[in-house]
C-alpha positions in Angstrom: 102.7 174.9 114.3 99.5 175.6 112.2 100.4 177.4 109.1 97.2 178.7 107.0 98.1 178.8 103.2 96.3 181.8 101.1 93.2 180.7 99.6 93.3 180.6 95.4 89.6 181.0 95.3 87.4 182.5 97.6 84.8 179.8 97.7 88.2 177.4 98.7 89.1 177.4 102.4 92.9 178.1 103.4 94.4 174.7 104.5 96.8 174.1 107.6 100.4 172.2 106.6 98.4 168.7 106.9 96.3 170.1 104.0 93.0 169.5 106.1 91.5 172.5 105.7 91.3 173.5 109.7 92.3 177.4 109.3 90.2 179.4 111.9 88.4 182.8 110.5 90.9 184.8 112.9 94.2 182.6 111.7 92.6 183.8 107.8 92.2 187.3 109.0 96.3 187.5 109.9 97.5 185.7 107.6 95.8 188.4 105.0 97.0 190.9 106.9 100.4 190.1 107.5 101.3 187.2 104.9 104.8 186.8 106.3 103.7 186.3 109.5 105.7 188.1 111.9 103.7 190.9 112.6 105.1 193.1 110.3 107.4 194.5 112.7 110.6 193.1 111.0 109.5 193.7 107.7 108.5 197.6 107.9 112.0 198.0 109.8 114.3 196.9 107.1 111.9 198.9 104.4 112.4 202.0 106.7 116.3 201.3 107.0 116.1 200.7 103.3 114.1 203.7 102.4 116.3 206.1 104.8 119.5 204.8 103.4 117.9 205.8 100.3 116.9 209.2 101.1 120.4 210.1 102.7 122.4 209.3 99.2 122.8 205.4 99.4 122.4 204.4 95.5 122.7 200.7 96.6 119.7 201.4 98.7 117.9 203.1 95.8 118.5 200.7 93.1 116.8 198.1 95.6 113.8 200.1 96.1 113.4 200.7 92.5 113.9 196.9 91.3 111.2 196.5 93.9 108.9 198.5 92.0 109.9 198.2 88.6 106.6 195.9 87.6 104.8 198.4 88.5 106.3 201.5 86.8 106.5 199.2 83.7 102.8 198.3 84.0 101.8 202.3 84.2 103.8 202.3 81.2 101.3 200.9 78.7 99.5 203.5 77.0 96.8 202.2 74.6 98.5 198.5 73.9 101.7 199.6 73.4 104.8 200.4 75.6 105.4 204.3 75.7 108.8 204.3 76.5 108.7 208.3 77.2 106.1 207.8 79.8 108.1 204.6 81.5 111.4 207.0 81.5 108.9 209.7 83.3 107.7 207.5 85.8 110.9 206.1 86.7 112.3 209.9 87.2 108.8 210.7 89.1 109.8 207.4 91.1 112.9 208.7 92.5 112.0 212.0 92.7 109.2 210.7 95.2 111.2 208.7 96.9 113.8 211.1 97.7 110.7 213.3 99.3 109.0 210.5 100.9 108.5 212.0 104.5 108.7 208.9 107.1 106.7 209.3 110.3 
C-alpha cells in the first residue's frame, strides 16, 4: 500500500513508505485533504457524536471538545506579549457558550 507522507517544504516532494519519492499529484491532493486517510467519513462521525453528546449535557463530552481546542483559546489569549488571563477566561466561556449553540446540519 502506497502511503504519501506530508511534504516539510514545498519545493520537497511527499515520499511513498520506500522513501522514493513516487507520490502522484492526485495521491498529494488526498492526502491534504484528508490526512487520516479514510475519507473523513469516520472522523466527522465521532466529532458529531462527540459534539451532540456535548450539546445534550454530557460534561465528559465537553471537557473533550475543549482540551481539543485549548491551544487555540490560549493562543487568542496573548494580548500585546503577555498572557491576559481575563481575555483567556472570556474565550473559554465564549467557547462553551458556542458550542452549546453550534447548530449541526
Amino acid at each position: 500500500m502506497l502511503v504519501c507522507k506530508p511534504a516539510q517544504h514545498s519545493r520537497y516532494r511527499p515520499k511513498d513508505e520506500s522513501g522514493t519519492g513516487n507520490c502522484s499529484l492526485a495521491q498529494e491532493k488526498r492526502l491534504a485533504e484528508n490526512p487520516q486517510g479514510n475519507g473523513g467519513k469516520y472522523l466527522m462521525g465521532a466529532y458529531i457524536d462527540l459534539l451532540k453528546a456535548a450539546q445534550s449535557g454530557d460534561t465528559a463530552a465537553a471537557t473533550v471538545l475543549y482540551e481539543q481546542y485549548q491551544p487555540l483559546i490560549k493562543k487568542l489569549s496573548w494580548h500585546d506579549g503577555i498572557f491576559d488571563m481575563d481575555l483567556y477566561q472570556t474565550l473559554s466561556v465564549a467557547f462553551l457558550v458556542a458550542l452549546s449553540k453550534f447548530e449541526i446540519r
